[in-house]
C-alpha positions in Angstrom: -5.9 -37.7 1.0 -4.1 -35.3 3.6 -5.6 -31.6 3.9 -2.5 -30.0 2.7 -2.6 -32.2 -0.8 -6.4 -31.4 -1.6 -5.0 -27.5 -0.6 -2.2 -27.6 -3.4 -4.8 -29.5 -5.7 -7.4 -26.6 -5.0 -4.8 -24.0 -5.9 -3.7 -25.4 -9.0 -6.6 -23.3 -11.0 -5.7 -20.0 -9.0 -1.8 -20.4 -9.6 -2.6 -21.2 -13.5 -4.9 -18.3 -14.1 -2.3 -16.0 -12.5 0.9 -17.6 -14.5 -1.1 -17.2 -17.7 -2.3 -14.0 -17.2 0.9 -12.2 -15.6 3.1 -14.7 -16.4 2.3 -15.4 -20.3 0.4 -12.4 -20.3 -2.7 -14.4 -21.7 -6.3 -12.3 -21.7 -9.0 -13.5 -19.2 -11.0 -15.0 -22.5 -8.2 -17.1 -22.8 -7.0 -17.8 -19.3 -10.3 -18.8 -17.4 -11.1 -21.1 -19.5 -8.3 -23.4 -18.9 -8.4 -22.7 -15.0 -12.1 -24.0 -15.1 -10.8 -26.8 -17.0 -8.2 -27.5 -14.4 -10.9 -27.1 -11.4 -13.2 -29.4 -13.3 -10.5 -32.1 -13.6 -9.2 -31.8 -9.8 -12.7 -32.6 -9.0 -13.2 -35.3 -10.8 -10.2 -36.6 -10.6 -9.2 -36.2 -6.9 -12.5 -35.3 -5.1 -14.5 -38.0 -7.4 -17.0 -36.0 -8.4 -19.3 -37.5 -11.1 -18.6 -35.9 -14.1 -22.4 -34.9 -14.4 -22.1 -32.8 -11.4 -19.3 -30.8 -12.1 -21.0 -30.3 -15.5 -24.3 -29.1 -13.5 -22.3 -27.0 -11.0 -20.9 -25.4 -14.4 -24.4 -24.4 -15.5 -24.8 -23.1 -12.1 -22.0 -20.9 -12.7 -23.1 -19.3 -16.2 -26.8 -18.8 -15.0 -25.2 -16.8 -12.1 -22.7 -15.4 -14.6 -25.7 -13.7 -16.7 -27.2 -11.6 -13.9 -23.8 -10.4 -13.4 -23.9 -9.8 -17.2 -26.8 -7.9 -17.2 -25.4 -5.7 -14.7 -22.2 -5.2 -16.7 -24.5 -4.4 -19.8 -26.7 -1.5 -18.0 -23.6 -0.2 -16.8 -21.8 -0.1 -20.1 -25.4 1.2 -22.1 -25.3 4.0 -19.7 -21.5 5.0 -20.3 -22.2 4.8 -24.4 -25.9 6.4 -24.5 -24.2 9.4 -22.9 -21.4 9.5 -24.7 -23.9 9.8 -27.8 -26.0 12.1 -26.4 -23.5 14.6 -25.6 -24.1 14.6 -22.1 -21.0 13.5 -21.4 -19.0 15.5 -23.1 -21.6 18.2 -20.7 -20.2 17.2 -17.5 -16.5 17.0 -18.9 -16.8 20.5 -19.9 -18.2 21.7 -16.6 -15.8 19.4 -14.5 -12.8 21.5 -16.4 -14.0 24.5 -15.4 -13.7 24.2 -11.8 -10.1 25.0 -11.0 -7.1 24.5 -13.0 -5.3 23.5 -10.7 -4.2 19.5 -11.6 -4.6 18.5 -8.2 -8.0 19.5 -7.1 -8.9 18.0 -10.7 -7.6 14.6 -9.7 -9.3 14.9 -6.3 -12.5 15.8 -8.1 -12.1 13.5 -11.2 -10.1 10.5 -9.7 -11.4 10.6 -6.2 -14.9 11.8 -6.1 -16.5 11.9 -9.6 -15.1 8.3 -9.9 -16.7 7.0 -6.5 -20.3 7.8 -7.8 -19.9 6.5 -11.1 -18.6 3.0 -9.4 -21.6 3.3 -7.1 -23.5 3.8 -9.8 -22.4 1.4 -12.6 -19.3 -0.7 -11.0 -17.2 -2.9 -12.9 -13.9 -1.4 -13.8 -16.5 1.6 -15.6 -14.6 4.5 -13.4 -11.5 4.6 -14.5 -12.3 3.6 -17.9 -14.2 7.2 -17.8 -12.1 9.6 -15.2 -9.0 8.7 -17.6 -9.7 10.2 -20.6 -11.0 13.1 -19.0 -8.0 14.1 -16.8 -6.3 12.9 -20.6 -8.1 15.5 -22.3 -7.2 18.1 -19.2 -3.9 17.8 -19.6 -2.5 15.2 -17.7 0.2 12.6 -18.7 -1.5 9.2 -19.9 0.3 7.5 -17.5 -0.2 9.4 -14.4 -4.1 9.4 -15.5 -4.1 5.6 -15.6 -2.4 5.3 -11.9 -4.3 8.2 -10.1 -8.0 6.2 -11.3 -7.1 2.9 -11.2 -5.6 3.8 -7.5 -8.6 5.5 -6.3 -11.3 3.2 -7.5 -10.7 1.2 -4.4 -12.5 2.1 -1.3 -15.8 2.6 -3.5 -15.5 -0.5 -5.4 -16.9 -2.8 -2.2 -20.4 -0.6 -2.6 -19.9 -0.6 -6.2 -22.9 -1.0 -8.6 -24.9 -0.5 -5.7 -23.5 -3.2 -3.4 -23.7 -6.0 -6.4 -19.8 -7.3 -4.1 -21.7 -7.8 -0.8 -25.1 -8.9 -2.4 -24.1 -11.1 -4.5 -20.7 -12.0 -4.4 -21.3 -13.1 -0.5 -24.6 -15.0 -1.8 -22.7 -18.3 -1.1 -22.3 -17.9 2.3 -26.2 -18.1 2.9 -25.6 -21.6 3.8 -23.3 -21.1 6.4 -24.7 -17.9 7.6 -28.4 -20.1 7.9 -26.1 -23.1 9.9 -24.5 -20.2 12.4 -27.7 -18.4 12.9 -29.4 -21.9 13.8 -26.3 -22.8 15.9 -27.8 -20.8 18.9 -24.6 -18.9 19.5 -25.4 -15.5 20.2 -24.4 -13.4 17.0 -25.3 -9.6 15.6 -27.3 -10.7 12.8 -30.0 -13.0 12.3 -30.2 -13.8 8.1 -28.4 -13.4 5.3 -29.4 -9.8 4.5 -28.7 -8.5 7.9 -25.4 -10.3 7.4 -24.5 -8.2 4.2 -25.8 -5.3 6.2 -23.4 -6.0 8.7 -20.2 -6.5 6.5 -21.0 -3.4 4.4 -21.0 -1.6 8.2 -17.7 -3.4 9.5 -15.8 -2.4 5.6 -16.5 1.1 5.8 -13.9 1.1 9.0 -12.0 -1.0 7.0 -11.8 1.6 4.1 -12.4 4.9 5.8 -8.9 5.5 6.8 -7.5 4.9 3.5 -10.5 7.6 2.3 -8.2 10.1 4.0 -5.0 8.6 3.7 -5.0 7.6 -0.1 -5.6 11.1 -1.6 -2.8 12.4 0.6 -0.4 9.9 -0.5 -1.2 10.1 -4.0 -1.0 13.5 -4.9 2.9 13.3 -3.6 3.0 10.2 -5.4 1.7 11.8 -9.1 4.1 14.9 -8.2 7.3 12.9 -7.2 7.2 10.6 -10.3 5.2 13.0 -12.6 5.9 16.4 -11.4 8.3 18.8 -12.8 10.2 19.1 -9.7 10.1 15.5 -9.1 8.7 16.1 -4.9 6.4 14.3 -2.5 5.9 18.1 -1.1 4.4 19.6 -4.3 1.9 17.0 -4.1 1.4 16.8 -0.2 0.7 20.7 -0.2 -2.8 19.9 -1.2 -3.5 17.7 2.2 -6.6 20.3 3.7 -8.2 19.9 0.2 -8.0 16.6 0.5 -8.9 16.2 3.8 -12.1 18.4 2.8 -12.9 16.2 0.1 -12.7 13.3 2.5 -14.9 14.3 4.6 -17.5 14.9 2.2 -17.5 11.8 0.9 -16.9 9.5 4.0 -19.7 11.0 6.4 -22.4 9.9 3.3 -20.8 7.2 2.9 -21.0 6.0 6.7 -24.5 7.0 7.0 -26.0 5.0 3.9 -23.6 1.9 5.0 -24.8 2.3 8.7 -28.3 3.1 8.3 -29.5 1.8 4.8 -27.4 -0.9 3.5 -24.7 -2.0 1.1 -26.1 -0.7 -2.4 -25.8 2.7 -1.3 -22.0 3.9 0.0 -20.2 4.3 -2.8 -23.0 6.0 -5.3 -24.2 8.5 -2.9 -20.9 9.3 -0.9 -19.9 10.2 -4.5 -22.8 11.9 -5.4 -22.8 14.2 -2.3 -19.0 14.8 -1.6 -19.0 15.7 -5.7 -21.5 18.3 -5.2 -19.8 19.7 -2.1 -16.5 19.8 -3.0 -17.5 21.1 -6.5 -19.4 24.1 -4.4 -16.1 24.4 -2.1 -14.1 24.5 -4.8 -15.4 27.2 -6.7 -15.6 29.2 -3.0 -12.0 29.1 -2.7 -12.2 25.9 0.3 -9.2 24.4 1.5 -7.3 25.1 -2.0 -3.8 24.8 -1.9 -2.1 28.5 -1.6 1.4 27.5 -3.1 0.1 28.3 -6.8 -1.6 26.5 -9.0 0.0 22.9 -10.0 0.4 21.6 -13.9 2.7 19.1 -15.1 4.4 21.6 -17.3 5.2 21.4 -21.1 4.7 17.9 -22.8 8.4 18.6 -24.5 10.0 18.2 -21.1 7.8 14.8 -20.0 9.6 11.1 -20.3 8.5 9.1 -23.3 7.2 6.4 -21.3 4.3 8.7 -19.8 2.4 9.0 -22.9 0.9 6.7 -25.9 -0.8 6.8 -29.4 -2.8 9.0 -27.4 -1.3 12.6 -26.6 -2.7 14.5 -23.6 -4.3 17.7 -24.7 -2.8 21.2 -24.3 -5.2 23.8 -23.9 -8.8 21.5 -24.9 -12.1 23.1 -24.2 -14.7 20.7 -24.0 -18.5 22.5 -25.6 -21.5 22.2 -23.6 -23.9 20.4 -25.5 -26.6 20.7 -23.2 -27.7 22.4 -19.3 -25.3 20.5 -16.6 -28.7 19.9 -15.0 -29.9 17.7 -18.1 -27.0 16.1 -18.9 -26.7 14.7 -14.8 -30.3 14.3 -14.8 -30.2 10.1 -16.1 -27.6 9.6 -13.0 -30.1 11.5 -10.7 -32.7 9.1 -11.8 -30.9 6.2 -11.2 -29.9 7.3 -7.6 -33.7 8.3 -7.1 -35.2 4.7 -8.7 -32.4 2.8 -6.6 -33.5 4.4 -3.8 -37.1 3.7 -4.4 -36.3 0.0 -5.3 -34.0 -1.2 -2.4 -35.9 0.3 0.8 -38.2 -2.7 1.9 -40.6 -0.3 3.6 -41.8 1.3 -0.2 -42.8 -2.0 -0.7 -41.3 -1.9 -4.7 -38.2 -4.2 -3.7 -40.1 -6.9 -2.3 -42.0 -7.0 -5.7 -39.5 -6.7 -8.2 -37.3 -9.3 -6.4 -39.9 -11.7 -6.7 -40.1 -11.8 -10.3 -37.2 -14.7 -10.8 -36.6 -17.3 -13.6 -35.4 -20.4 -11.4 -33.4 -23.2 -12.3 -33.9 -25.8 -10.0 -32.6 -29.9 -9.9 -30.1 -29.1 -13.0 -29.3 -31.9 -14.4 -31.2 -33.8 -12.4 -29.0 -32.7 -9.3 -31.3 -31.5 -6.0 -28.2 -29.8 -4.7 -27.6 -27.9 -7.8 -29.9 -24.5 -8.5 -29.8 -21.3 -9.4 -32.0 -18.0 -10.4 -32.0 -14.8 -12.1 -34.0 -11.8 -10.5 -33.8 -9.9 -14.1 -36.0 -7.0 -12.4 -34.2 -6.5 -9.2 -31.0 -6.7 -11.1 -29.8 -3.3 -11.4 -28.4 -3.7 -14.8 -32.4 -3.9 -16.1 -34.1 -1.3 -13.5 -32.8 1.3 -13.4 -29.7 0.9 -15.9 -31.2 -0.2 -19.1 -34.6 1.7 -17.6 -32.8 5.2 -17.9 -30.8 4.7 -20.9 -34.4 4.1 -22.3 -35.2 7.2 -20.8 -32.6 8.9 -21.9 -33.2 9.1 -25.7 -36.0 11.5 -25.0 -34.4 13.7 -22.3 -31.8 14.3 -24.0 -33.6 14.3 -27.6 -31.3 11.6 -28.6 -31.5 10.9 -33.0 -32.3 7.3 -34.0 -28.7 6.9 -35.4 -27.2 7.7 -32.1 -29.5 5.6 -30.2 -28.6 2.9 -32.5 -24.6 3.4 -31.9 -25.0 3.4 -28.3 -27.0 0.0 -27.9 -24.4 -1.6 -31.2 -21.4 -0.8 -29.3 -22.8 -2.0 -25.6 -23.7 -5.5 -27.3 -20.1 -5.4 -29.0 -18.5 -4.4 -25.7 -20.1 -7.7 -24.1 -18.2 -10.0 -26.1 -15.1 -10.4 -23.8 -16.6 -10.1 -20.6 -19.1 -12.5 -21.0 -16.2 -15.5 -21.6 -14.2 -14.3 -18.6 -17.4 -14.0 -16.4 -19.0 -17.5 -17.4 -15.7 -19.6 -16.7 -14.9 -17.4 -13.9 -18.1 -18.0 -12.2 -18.0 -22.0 -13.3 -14.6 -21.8 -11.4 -16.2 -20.3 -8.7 -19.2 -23.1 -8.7 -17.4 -25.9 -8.7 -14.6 -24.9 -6.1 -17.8 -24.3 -3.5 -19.8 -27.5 -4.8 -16.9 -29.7 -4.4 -17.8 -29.9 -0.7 -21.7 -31.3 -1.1 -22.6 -33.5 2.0 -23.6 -36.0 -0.1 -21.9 -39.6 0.1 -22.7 -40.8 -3.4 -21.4 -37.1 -4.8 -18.9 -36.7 -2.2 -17.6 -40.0 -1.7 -14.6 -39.1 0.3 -16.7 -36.4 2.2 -13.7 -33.9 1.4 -14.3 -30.1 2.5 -15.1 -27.8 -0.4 -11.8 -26.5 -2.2 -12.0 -23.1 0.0 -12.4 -24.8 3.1 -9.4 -27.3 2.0 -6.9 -24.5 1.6 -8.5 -22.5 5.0 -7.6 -25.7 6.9 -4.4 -25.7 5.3 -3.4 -21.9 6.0 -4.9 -21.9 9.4 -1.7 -24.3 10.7 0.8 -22.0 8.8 -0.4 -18.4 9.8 -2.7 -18.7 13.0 -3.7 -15.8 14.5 -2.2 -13.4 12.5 -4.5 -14.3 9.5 -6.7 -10.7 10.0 -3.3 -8.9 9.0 -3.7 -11.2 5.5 -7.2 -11.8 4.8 -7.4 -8.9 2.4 -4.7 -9.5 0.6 -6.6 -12.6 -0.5 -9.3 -10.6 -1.7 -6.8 -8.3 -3.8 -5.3 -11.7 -5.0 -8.7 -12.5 -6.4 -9.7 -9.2 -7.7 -5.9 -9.2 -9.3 -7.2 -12.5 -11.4 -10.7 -12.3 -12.3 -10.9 -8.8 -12.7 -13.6 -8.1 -10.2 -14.3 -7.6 -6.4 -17.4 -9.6 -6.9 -16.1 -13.0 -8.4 -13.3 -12.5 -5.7 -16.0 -12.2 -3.1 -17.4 -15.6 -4.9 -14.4 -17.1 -5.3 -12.5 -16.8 -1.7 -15.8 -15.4 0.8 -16.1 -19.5 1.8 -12.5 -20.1 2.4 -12.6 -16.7 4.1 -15.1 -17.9 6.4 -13.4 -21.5 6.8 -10.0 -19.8 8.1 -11.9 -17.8 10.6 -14.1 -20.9 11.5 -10.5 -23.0 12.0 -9.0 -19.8 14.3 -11.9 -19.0 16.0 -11.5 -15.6 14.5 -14.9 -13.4 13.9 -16.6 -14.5 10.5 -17.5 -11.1 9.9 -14.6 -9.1 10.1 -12.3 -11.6 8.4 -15.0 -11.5 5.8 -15.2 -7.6 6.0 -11.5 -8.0 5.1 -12.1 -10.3 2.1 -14.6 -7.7 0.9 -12.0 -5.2 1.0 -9.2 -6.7 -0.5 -11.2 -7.2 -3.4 -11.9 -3.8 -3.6 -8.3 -2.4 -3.1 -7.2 -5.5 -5.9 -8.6 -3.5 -8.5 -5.6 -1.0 -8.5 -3.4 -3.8 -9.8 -6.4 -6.0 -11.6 -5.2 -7.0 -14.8 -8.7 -6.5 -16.5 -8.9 -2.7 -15.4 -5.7 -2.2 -16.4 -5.9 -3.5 -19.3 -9.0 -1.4 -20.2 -7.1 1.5 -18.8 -4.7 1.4 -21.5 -7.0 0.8 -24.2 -8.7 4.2 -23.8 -6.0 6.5 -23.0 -3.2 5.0 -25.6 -1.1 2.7 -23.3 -1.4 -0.7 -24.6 1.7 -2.6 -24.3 2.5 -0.2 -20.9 0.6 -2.4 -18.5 3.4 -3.8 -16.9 4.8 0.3 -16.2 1.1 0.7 -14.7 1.2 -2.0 -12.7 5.1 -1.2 -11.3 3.5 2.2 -9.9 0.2 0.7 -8.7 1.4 -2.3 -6.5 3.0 0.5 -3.4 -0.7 2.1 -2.9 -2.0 -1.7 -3.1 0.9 -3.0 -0.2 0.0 0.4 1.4 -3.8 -0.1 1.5 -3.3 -3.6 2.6 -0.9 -3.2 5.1 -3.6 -0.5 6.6 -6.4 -2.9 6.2 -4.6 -5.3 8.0 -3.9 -3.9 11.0 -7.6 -2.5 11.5 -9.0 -5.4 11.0 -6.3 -6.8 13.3 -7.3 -4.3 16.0 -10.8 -5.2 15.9 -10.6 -8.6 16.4 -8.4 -8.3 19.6 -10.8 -5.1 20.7 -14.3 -6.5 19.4 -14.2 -9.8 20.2 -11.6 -10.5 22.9 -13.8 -13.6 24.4 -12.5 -15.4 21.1 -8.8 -15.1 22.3 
């Protein structure tokens, strides 16, 4: 069979999950399942598969499904134990005290207090949190639910300390072994100096759109949200953005640069909060035009708000010192920190405590494993939230709610992930070199359609490559499973252009961060918690310019460094 048939046989899954999601408007829990269904049957049926091989390649997929699980649980635990515990309603009530000026509070809320919280916990957690907040300060529901879900994008590649690069590139370490062994001189030498090197090539990727995104957003909110309906209301506020910028891209550079991928995100947050917080109350690079409000509910258009009103005039209570109630996130910055530097000697321990699955089903090809104490979701997630009941003197009835509705919050992401990830499995196991499973020694679904795109876009493929990555975040609802899901046909199309693996794969890592201002699942979870259910397609209308924007941008830097970088490949 020609290249270009097992390409539109490879896509059929992708194009399904999109036309039920967008198209028929399915959920995930519903959709996935029937585009694993359709991968399974393209691989049996056209690659020849044996049936008991795509069924073990399935396994495969749930068992690496459940570490992502367990980060998603931590993550989630964390969120409801302080909720319970009052400490969140702690920081909301200190983060509404800093200005009252709506702008500096999305910069602060949106931008910055967002980016450590997706360092720290990842997975669609940041907006799902900034959005009630700036709801409760005032803001229009549906400007909430576009500033977060536009600004958890340049974090979202270091998110949940680096679980995108870590593990969602962890099916390159074949190829990255096979290059390395090549003897063609590259800039990394094993897998983890690999992921070491993409996390250092996407910060340029994303560090532009660190400076231009806040910039463009602010007019944005105050042309379609303001009272006066202008860009300039909005683009008044550029120095404080700019400032807050800065803050949290020189962090963020230095962990990427120096320390590694699961870093970034949490303590560019982390430190650019703190500093802007502190510049903030001293009167730094605040706008001087007057302070900025979206004016009287009475005059906003229906379509801005929900079942749930923004507030006028809410105080949030203290229920706690700041210092307590930050003290669990402290902690887990500290104990990732302790955990992920080789030269403390903990990480080399904890990642060697594995369950492995190995020969499943009787298939040598086919294994996987679970690191369930290097996993972040157990230490230092579940660890702190442990911790937690007794600094902040938590009673046995709130404990009890916080771990009930964690559990209960699982339910749907756990169908999504494990088909998702089985989808993922499959596609990359469809290329085995192995004549009795591979009969027709096809390439791997990825590499089919990177063979087929390669003749259609050439050498212009670094201005696209992202928006591959936002494709995949737009249908599984997560930069990681993109990163799973499109890193090997990422890395075919720049084997077929003789493109550098590492950008174009830098891009892919990217776009699956910038995806999540359109992802279906986020938005989706969006609307939940500030009232908007029903509104997602009004949500996603507004979000797709800042995604075209942010690709377009990614595009030509990545373009630029391949011709600059690596000119010998030209």
């Amino acid at each position: 069979m020609s290249i270009g048939l097992l390409a539109l046989v490879a896509v059929v899954p992708i194009a399904l999950a999109l036309v039920l999601m967008v198209g028929m408007r399915w959920p995930a829990t519903r959709a996935m399942p029937v585009a694993w269904l359709a991968a399974a049957a393209g691989a049996i049926a056209v690659w020849n598969l044996p049936v008991g091989y795509v069924a073990a390649l399935t396994l495969q997929g749930f068992i690496t499904a459940i570490g992502i699980l367990i980060i998603v649980f931590g993550a989630i635990l964390i969120l409801y134990t302080l909720r319970d515990s009052g400490g969140m309603e702690t920081i909301q009530c200190g983060m509404q005290n800093i200005s009252p000026d709506m702008r500096v509070q999305a910069i602060i809320i949106g931008y910055l207090f967002a980016a450590f919280i997706e360092g720290a916990a990842g997975f669609g957690t940041p907006a799902a949190l900034a959005a009630p907040l700036l709801l409760a300060l005032g803001f229009p529901p549906l400007a909430a639910a576009v500033i977060c879900l536009v600004f958890n994008s340049f974090p979202v590649s270091f998110g949940a300390v680096g679980t995108p690069i870590i593990l969602g590139l962890s099916f390159l370490k074949d190829l990255v072994a096979k290059a390395v062994a090549s003897g063609v001189p590259l800039n990394f030498t094993n897998m983890e100096s690999f992921n070491m090197l993409i996390g250092q090539w996407v910060t340029l990727l994303h560090v532009p759109m660190a400076f231009i995104l806040p910039i463009f957003m602010l007019g944005f909110i105050t042309r379609f949200f303001g009272p006066n309906r202008s860009w300039s209301d909005g683009f008044r506020a550029w120095k404080f953005c700019v400032f807050a910028a800065v803050a949290f891209s020189v962090p963020y550079l230095v962990f990427a640069w120096l320390v590694g991928p699961e870093f970034p995100a949490l303590i560019g947050g982390l430190v650019g909060l703190g500093v802007v917080v502190w510049g903030a109350k001293k009167g730094i690079a605040l706008p001087k035009d007057g302070t900025f409000t979206f004016g009287s509910q009475a005059k906003w258009e229906p379509e801005w708000t929900g079942s749930v009103k923004a507030s006028e005039g809410c105080k949030f209570q203290a229920r706690m010192s700041q210092f307590r109630a930050w003290l669990p996130y402290v902690l887990i910055g500290v104990i990732l920190v302790l955990t992920r530097i080789p030269e403390i000697g903990l990480k080399g321990i904890l990642a060697a405590q594995a369950i492995n699955f190995k020969n499943i089903l009787g298939y040598s090809s086919v294994s996987a494993s679970i690191q369930y104490l290097y996993l972040p979701g157990t230490i230092p997630f579940v660890l702190v939230a442990i911790l937690t009941i007794f600094i902040h003197g938590m009673r046995g009835e709130k404990v009890k709610a916080a771990w009930k509705d964690s559990f209960l919050r699982m339910k749907n992401p756990t169908i999504a992930l494990f088909f998702s990830v089985a989808l993922v499995s499959i596609f990359r196991g469809s290329g085995v070199a192995d004549q009795l499973l591979n009969p027709n020694a096809y390439p791997s679904m990825p590499l089919a359609l990177a063979q087929s795109m390669a003749g259609v876009v050439g050498q212009a493929w670094p201005m696209f490559a992202s928006f591959i990555g936002g494709l995949g975040a737009f249908i599984t609802g997560s930069n990681t499973v993109s990163d799973l899901l499109f890193a090997e046909f990422q890395w075919g199309m720049a084997s077929q252009l003789n493109l550098p693996h590492q950008i174009i794969v830098a891009a892919q890592v990217a776009g699956g961060a910038m995806g999540n201002m359109i992802c279906i699942h986020n938005i989706v979870a969006v609307c939940a918690v500030v009232g908007l259910s029903g509104m997602e397609g009004a949500i996603l209308r507004k979000t797709f310019w800042p995604f075209m924007l942010y690709g377009i941008v990614v595009g030509i830097i990545a373009t630029l460094m391949s011709f600059v970088f690596f000119p010998n490949l030209f």
